[in-house]
N, CA and C atoms of all chains as a GROMACS GRO file, in nm:
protein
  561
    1UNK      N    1  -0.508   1.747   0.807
    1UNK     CA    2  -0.492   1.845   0.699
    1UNK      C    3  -0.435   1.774   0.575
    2UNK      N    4  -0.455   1.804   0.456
    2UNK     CA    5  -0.445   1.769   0.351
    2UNK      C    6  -0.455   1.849   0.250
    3UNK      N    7  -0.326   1.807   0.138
    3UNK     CA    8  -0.313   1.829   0.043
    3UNK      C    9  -0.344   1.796  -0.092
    4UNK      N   10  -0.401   1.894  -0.156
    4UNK     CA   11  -0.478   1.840  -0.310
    4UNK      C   12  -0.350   1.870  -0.388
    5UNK      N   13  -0.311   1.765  -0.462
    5UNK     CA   14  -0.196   1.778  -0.569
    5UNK      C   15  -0.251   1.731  -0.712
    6UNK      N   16  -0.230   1.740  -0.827
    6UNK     CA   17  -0.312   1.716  -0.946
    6UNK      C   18  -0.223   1.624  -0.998
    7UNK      N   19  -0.098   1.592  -1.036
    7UNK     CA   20  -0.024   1.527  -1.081
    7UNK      C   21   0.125   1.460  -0.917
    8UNK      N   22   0.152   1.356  -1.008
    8UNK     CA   23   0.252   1.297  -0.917
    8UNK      C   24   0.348   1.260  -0.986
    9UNK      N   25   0.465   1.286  -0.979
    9UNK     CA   26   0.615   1.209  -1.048
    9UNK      C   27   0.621   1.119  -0.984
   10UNK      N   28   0.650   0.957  -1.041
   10UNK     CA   29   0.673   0.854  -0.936
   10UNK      C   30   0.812   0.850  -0.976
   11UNK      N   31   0.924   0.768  -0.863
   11UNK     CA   32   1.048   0.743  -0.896
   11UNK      C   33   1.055   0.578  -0.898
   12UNK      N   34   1.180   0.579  -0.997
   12UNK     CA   35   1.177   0.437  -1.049
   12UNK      C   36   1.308   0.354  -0.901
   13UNK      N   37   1.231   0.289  -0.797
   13UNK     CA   38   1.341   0.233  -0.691
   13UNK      C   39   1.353   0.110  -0.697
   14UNK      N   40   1.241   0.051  -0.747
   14UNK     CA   41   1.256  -0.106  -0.817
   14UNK      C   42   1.284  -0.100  -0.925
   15UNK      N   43   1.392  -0.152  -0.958
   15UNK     CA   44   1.398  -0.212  -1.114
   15UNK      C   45   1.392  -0.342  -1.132
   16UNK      N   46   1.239  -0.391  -1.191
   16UNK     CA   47   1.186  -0.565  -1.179
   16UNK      C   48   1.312  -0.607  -1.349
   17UNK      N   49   1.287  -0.527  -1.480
   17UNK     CA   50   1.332  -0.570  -1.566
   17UNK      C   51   1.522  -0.616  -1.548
   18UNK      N   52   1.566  -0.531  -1.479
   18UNK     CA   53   1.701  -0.540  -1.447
   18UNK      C   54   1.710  -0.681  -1.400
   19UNK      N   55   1.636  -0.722  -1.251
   19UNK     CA   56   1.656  -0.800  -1.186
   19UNK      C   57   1.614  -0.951  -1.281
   20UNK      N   58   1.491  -0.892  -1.348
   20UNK     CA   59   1.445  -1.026  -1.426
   20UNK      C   60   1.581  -1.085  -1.548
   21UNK      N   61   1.676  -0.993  -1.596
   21UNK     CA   62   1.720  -1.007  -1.686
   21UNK      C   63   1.853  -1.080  -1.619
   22UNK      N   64   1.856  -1.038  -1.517
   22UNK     CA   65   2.019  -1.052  -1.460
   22UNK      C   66   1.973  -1.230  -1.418
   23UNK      N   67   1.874  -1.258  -1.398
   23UNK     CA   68   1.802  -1.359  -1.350
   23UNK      C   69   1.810  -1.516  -1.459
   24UNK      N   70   1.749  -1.434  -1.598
   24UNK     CA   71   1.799  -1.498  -1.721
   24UNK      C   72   1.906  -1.549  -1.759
   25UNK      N   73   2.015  -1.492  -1.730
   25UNK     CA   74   2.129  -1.478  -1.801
   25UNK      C   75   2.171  -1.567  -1.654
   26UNK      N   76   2.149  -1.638  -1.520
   26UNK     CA   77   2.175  -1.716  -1.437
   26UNK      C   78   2.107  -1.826  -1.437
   27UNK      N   79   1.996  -1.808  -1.507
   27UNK     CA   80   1.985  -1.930  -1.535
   27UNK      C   81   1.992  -2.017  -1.648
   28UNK      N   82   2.029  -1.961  -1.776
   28UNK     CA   83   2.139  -1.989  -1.892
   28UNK      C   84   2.271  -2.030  -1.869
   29UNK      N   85   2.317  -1.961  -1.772
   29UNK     CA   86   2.462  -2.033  -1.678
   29UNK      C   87   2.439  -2.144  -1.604
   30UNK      N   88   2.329  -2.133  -1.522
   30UNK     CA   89   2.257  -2.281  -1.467
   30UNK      C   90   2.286  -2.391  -1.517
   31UNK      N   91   2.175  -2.390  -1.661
   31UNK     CA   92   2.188  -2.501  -1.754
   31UNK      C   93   2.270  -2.568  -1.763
   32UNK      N   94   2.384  -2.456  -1.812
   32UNK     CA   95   2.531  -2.498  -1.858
   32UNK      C   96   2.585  -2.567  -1.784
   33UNK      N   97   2.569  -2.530  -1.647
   33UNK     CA   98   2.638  -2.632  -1.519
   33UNK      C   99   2.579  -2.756  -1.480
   34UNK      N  100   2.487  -2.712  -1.507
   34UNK     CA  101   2.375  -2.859  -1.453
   34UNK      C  102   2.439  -2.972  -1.560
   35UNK      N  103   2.440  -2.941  -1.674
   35UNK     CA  104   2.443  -3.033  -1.801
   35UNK      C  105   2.598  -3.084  -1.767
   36UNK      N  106   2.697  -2.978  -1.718
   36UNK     CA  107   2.859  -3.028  -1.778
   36UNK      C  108   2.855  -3.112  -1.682
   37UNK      N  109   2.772  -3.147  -1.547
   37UNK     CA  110   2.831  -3.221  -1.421
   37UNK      C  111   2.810  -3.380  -1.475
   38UNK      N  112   1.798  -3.743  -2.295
   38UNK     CA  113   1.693  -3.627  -2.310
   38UNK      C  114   1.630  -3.562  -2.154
   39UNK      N  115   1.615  -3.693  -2.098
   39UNK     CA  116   1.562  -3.666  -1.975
   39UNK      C  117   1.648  -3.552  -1.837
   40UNK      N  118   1.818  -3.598  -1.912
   40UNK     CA  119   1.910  -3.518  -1.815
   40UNK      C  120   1.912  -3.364  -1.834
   41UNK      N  121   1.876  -3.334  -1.981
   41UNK     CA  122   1.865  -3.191  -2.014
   41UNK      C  123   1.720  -3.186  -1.948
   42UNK      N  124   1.599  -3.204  -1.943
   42UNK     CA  125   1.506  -3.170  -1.872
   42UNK      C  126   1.561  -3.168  -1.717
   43UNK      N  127   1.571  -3.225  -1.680
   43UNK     CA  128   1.590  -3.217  -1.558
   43UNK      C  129   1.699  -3.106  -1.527
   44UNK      N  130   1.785  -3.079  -1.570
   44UNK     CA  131   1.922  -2.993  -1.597
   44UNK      C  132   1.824  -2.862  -1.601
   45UNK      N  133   1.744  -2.845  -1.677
   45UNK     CA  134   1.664  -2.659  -1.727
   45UNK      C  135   1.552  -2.706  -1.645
   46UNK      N  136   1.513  -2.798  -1.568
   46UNK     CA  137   1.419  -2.785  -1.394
   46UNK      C  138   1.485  -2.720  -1.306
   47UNK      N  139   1.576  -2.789  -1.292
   47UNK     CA  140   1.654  -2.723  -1.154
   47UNK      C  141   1.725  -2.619  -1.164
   48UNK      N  142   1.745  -2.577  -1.324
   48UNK     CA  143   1.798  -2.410  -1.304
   48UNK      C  144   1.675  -2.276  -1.328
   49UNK      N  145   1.574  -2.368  -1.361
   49UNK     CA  146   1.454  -2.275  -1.353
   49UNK      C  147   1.436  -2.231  -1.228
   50UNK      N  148   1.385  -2.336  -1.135
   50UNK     CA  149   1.371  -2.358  -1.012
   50UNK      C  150   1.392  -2.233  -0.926
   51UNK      N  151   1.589  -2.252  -0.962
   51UNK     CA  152   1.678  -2.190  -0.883
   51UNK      C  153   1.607  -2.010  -0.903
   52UNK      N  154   1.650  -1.994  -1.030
   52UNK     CA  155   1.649  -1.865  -1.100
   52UNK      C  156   1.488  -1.828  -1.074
   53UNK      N  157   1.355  -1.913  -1.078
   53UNK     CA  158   1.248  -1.838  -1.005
   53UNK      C  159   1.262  -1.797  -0.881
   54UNK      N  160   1.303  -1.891  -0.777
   54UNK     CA  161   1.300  -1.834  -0.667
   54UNK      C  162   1.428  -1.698  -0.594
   55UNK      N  163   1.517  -1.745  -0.705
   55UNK     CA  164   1.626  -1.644  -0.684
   55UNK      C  165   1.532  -1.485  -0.704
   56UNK      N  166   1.487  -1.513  -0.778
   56UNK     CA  167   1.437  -1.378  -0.854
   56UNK      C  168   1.326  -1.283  -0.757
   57UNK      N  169   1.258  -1.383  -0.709
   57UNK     CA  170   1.183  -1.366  -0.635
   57UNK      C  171   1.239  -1.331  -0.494
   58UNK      N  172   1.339  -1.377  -0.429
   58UNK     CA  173   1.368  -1.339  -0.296
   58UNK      C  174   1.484  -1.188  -0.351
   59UNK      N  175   1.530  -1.181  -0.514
   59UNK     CA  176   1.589  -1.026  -0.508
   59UNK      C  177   1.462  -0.939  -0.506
   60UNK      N  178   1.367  -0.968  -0.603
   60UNK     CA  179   1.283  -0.835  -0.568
   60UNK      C  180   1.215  -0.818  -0.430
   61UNK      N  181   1.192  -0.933  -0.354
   61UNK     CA  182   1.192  -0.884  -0.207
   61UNK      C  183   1.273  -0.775  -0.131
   62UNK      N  184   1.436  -0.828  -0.167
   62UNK     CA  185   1.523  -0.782  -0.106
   62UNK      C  186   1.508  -0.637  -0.149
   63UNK      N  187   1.475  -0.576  -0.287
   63UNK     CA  188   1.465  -0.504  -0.306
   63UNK      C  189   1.351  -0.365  -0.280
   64UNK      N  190   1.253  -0.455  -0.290
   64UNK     CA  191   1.082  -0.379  -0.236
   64UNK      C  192   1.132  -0.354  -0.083
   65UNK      N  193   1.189  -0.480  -0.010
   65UNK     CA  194   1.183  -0.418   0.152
   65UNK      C  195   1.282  -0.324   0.190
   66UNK      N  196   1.404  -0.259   0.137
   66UNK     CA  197   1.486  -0.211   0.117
   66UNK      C  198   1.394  -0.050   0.147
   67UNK      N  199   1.277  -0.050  -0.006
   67UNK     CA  200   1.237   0.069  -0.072
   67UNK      C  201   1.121   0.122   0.053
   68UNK      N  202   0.997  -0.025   0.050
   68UNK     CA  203   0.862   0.008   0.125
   68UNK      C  204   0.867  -0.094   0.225
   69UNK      N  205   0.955  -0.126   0.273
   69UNK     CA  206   0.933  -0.214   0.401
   69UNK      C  207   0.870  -0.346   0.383
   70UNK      N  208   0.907  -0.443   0.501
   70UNK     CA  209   0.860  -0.586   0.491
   70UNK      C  210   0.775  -0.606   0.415
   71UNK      N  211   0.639  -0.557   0.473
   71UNK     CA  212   0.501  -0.617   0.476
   71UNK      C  213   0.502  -0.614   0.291
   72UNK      N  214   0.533  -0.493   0.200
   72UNK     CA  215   0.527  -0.468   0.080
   72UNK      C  216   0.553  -0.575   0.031
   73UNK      N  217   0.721  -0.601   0.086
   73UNK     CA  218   0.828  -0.691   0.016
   73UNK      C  219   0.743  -0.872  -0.010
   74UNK      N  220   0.645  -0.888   0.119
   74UNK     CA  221   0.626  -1.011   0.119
   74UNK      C  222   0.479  -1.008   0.022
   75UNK      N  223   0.499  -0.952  -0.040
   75UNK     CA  224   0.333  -0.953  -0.198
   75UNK      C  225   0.379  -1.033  -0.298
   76UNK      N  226   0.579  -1.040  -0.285
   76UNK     CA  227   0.614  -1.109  -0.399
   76UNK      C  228   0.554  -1.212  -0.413
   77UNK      N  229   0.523  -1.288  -0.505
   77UNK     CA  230   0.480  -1.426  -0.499
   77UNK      C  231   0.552  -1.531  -0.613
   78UNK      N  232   0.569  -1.652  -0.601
   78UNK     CA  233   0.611  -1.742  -0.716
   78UNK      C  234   0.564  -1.869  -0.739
   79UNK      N  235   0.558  -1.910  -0.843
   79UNK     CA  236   0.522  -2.036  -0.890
   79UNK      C  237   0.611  -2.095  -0.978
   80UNK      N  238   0.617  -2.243  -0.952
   80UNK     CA  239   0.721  -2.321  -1.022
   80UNK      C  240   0.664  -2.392  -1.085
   81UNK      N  241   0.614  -2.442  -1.231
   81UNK     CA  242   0.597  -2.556  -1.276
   81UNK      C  243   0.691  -2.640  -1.352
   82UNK      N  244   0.753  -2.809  -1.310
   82UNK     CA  245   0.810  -2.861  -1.332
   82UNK      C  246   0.754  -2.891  -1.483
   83UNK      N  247   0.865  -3.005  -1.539
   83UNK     CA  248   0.811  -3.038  -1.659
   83UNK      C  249   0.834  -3.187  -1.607
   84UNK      N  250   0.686  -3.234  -1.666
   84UNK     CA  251   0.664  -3.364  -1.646
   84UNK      C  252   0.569  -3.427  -1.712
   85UNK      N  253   0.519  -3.521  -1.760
   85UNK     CA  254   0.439  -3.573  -1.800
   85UNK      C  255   0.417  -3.504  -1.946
   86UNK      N  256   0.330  -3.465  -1.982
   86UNK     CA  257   0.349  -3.392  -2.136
   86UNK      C  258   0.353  -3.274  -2.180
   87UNK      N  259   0.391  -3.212  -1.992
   87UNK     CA  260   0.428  -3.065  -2.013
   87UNK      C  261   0.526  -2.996  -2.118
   88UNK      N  262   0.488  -2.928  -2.200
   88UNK     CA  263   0.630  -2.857  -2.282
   88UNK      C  264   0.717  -2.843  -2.259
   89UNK      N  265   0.725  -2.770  -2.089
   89UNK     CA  266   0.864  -2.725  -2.045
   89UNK      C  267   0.836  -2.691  -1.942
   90UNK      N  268   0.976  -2.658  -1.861
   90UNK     CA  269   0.928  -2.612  -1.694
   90UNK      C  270   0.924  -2.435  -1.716
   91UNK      N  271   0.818  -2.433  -1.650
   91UNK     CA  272   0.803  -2.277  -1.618
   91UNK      C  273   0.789  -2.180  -1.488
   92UNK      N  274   0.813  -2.097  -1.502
   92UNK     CA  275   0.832  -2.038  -1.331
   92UNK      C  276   0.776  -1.816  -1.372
   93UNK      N  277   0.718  -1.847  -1.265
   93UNK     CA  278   0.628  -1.746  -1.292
   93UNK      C  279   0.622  -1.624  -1.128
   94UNK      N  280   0.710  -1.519  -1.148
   94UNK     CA  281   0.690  -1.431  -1.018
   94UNK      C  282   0.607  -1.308  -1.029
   95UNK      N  283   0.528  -1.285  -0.950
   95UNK     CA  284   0.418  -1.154  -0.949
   95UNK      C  285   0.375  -1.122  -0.801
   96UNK      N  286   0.344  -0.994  -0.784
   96UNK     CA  287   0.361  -0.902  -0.682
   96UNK      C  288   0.180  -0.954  -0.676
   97UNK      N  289   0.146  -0.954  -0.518
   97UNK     CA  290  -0.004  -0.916  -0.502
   97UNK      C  291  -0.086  -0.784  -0.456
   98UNK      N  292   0.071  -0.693  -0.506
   98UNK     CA  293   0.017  -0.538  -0.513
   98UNK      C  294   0.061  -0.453  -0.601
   99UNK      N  295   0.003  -0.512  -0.701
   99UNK     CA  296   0.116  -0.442  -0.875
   99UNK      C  297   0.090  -0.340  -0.858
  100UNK      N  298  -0.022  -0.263  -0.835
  100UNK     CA  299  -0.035  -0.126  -0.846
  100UNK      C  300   0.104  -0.024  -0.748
  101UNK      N  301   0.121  -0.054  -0.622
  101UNK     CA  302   0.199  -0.022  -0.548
  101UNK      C  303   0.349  -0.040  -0.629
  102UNK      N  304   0.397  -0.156  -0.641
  102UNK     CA  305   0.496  -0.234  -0.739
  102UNK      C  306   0.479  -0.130  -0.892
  103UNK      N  307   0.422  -0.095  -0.948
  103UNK     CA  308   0.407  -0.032  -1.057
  103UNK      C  309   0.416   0.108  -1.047
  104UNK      N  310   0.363   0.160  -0.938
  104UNK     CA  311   0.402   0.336  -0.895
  104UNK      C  312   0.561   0.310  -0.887
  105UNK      N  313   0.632   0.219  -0.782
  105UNK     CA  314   0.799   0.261  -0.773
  105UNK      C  315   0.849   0.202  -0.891
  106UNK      N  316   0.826   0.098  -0.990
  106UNK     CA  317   0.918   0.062  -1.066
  106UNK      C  318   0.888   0.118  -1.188
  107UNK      N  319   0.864   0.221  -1.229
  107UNK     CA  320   0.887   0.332  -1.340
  107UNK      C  321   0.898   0.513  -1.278
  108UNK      N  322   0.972   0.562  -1.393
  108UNK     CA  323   0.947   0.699  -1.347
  108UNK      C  324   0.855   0.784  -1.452
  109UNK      N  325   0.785   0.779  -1.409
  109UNK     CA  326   0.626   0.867  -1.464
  109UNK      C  327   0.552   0.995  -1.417
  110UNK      N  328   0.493   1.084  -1.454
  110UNK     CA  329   0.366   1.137  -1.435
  110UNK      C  330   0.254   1.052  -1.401
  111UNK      N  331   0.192   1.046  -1.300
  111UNK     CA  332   0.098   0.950  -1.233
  111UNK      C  333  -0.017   1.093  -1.176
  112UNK      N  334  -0.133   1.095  -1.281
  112UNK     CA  335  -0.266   1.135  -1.233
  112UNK      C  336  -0.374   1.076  -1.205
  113UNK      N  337  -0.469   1.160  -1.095
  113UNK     CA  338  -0.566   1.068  -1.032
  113UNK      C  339  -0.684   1.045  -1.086
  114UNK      N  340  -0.743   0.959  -1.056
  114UNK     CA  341  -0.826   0.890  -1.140
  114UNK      C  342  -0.970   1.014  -1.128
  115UNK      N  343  -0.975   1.087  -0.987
  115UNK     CA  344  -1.051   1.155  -0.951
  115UNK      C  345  -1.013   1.260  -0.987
  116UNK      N  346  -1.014   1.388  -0.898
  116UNK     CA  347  -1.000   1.531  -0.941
  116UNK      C  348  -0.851   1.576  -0.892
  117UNK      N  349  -0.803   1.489  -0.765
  117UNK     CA  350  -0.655   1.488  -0.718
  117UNK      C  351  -0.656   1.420  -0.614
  118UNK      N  352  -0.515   1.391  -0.589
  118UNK     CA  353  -0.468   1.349  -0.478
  118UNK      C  354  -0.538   1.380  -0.350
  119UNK      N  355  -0.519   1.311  -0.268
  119UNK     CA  356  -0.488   1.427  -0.105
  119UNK      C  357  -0.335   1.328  -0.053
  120UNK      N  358  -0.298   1.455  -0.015
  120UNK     CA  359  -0.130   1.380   0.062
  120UNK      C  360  -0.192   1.472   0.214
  121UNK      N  361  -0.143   1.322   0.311
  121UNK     CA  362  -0.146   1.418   0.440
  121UNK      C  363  -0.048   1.509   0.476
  122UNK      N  364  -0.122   1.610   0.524
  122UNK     CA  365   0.037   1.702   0.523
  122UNK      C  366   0.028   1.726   0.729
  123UNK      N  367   0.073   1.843   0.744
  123UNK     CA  368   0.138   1.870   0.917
  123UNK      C  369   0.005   1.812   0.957
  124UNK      N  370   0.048   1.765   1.098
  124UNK     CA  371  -0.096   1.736   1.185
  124UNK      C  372  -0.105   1.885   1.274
  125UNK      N  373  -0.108   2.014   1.155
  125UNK     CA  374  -0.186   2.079   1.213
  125UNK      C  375  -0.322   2.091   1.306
  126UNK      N  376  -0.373   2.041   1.275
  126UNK     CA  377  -0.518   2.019   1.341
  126UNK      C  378  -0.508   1.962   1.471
  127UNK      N  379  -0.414   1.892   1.505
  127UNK     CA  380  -0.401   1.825   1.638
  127UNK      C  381  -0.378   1.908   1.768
  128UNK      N  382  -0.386   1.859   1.875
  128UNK     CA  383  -0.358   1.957   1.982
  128UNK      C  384  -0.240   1.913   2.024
  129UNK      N  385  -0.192   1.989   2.070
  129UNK     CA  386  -0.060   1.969   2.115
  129UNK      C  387  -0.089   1.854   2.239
  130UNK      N  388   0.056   1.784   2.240
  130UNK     CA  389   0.043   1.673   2.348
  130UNK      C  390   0.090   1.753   2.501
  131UNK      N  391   0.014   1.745   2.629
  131UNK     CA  392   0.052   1.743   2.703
  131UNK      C  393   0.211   1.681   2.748
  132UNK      N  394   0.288   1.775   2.781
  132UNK     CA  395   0.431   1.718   2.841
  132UNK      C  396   0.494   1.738   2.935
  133UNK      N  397   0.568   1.660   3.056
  133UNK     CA  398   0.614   1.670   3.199
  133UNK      C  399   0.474   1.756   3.246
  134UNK      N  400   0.571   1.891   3.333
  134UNK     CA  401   0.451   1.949   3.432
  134UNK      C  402   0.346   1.985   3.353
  135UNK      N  403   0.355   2.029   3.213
  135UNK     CA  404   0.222   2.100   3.180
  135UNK      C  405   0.110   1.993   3.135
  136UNK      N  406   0.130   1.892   3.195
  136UNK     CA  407   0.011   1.795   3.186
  136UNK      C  408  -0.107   1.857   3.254
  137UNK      N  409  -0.053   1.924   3.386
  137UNK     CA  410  -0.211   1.963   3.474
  137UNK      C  411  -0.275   2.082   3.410
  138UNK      N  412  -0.204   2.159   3.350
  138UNK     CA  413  -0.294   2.270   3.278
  138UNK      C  414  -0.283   2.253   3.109
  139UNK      N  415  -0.409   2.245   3.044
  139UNK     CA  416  -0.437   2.185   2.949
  139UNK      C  417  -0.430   2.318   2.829
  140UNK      N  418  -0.524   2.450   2.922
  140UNK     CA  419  -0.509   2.547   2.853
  140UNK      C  420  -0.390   2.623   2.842
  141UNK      N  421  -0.276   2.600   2.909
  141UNK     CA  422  -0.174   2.638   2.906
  141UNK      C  423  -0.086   2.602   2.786
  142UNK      N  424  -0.110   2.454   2.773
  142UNK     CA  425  -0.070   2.436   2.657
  142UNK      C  426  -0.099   2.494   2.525
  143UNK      N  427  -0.231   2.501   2.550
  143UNK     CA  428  -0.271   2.558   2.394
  143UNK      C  429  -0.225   2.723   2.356
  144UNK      N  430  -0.236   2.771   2.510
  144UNK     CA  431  -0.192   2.933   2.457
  144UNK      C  432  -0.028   2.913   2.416
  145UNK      N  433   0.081   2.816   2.501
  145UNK     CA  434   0.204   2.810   2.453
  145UNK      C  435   0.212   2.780   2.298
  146UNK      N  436   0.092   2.706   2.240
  146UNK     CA  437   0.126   2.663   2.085
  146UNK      C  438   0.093   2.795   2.030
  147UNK      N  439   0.014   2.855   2.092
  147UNK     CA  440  -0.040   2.997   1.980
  147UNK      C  441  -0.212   3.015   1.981
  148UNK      N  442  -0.243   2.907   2.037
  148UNK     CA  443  -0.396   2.872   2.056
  148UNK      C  444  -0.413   2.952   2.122
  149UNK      N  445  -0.588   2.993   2.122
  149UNK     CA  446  -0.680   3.044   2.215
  149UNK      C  447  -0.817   2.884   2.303
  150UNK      N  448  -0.761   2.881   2.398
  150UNK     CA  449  -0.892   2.826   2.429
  150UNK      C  450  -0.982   2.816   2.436
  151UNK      N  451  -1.030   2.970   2.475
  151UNK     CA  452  -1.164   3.035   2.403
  151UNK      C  453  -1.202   2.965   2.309
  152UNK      N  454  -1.165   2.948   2.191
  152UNK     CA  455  -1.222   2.872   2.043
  152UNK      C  456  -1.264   2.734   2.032
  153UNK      N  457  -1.195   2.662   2.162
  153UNK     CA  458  -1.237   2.520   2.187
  153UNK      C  459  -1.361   2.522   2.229
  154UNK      N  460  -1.393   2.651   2.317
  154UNK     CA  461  -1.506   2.624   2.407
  154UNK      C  462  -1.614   2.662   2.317
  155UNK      N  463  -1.601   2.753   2.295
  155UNK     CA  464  -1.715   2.848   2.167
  155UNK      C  465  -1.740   2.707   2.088
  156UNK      N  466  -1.669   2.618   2.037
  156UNK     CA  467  -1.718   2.507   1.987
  156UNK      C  468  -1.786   2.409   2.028
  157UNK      N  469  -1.727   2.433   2.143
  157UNK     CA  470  -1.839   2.302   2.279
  157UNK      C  471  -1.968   2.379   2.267
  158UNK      N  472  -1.953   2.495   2.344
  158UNK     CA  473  -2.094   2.550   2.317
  158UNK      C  474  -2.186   2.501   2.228
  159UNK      N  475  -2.129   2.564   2.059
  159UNK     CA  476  -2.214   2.516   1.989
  159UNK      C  477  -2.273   2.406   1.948
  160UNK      N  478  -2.156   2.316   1.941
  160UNK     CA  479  -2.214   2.168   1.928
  160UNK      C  480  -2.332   2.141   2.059
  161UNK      N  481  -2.333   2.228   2.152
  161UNK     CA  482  -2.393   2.189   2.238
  161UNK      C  483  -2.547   2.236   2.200
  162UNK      N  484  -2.519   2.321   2.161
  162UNK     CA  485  -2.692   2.418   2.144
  162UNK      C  486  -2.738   2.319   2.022
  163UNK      N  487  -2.632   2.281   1.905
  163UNK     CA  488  -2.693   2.195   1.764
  163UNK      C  489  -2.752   2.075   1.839
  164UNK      N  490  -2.714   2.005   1.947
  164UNK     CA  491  -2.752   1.870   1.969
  164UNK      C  492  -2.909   1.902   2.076
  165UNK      N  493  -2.928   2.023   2.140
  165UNK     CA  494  -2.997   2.059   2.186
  165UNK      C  495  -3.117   2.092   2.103
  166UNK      N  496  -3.102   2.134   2.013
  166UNK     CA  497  -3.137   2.169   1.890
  166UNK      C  498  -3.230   2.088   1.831
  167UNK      N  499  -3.143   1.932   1.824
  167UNK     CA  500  -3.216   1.848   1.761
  167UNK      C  501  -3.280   1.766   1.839
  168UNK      N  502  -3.266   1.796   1.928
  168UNK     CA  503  -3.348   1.700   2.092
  168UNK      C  504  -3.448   1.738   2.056
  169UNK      N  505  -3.488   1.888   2.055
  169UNK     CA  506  -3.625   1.974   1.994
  169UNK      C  507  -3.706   1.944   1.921
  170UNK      N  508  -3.675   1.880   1.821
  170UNK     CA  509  -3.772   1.836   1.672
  170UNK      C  510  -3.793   1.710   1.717
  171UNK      N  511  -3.911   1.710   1.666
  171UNK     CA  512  -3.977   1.574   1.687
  171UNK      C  513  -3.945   1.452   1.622
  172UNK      N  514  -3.899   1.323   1.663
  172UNK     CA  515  -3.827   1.246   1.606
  172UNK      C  516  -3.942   1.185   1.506
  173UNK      N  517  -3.889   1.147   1.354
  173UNK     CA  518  -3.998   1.107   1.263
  173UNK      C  519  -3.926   0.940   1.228
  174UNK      N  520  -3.942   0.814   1.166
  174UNK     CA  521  -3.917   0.705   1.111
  174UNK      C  522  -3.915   0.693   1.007
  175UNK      N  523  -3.881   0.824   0.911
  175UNK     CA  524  -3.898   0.857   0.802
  175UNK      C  525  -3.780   0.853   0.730
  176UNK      N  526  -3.681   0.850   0.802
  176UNK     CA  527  -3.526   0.903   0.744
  176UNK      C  528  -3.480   0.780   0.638
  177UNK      N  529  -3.353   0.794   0.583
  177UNK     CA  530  -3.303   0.680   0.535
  177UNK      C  531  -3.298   0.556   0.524
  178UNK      N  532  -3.242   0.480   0.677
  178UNK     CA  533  -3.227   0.429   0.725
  178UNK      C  534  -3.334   0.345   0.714
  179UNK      N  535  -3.470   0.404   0.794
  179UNK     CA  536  -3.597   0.359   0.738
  179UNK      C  537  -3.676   0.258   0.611
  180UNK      N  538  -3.578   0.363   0.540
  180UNK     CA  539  -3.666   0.341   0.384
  180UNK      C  540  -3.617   0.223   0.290
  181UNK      N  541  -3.465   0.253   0.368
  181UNK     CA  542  -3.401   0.139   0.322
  181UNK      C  543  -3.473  -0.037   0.396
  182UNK      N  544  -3.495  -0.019   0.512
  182UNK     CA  545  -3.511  -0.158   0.536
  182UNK      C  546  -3.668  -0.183   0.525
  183UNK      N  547  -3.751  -0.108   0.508
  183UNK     CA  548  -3.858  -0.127   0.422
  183UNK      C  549  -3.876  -0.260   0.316
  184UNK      N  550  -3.948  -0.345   0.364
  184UNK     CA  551  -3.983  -0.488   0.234
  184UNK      C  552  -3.986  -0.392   0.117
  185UNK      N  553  -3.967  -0.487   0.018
  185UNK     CA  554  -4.001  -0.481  -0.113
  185UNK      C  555  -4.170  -0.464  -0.126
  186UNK      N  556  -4.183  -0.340  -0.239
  186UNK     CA  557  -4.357  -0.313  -0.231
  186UNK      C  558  -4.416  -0.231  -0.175
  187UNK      N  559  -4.320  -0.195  -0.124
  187UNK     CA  560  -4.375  -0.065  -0.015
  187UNK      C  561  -4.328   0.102  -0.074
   0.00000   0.00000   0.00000
């Protein structure tokens, strides 16, 4: 049995931009470490 | 010069694959393993007269990846959805003693058995039915494997 629905709300459970950004900003800290050693 | 290259390699490196095993952590969390492992990554070092090192992560099921990571109105490309809903349609499973009586079960769900049979019947008389008519080589199937030219 099945249901015909016309529209769908998706929910947001990944957040790629969050992770990509938090990602950036570690590897800008990276650098920094790599270089001071 | 060479120590700063090498210095923004190995924190690329790090930070692609870091990135890549969070949105795993994260997809398998949401849709389970199998989802989680679509992540994919690529590292390119810098070497030779490359510009720079680059590192590159992407899902091999963006569409899936793209339904959970926004919140949207999402319509179908067709006329709608279908979502499966109750397995109404199913028969109830035989359980402990009432395994030996089959129709018993069905009147406990609310069923008539009667309606199973009335269906045997008929399917029975349709296939009887078509035993009747004379079989032709005409159909589809046929026409399709027909050479070219014909």
């Amino acid at each position: 049995m099945f249901v015909l629905v016309r529209t769908i709300r998706s929910t947001k459970l990944i957040d790629i931009d969050a992770a990509a950004a938090r990602w950036a900003t570690r590897y800008a800290d990276a650098i920094g470490a790599n270089l001071g050693e | 010069l060479q120590r700063v290259d090498q210095a923004q390699s190995s924190a690329l490196q790090e930070a692609t694959q870091g990135l890549k095993d969070e949105l795993r952590q994260e997809t398998a969390a949401v849709l389970g393993t199998r989802v989680s492992l679509t992540w994919r990554s690529r590292f390119y070092p810098n070497r030779g007269d490359s510009r720079g090192p680059a590192g590159f992560v992407w899902s091999k099921a963006p569409r899936i990846i793209d339904f959970w990571s926004a919140q949207r109105v999402v319509t179908p490309l067709g006329q709608a959805f279908a979502i499966p809903g109750e397995p109404g349609h199913q028969a109830p499973r035989p359980q402990g003693d009432d395994r030996r009586s089959r129709a018993a079960i069905w009147q406990a769900a609310g069923r008539s058995p009667e309606r199973r049979q009335h269906r045997a019947v008929r399917d029975a008389a349709a296939l009887e039915e078509r035993q009747r008519l004379p079989r032709t080589d005409q159909g589809p199937r046929a026409r399709v494997e027909a050479p070219n030219g014909c």
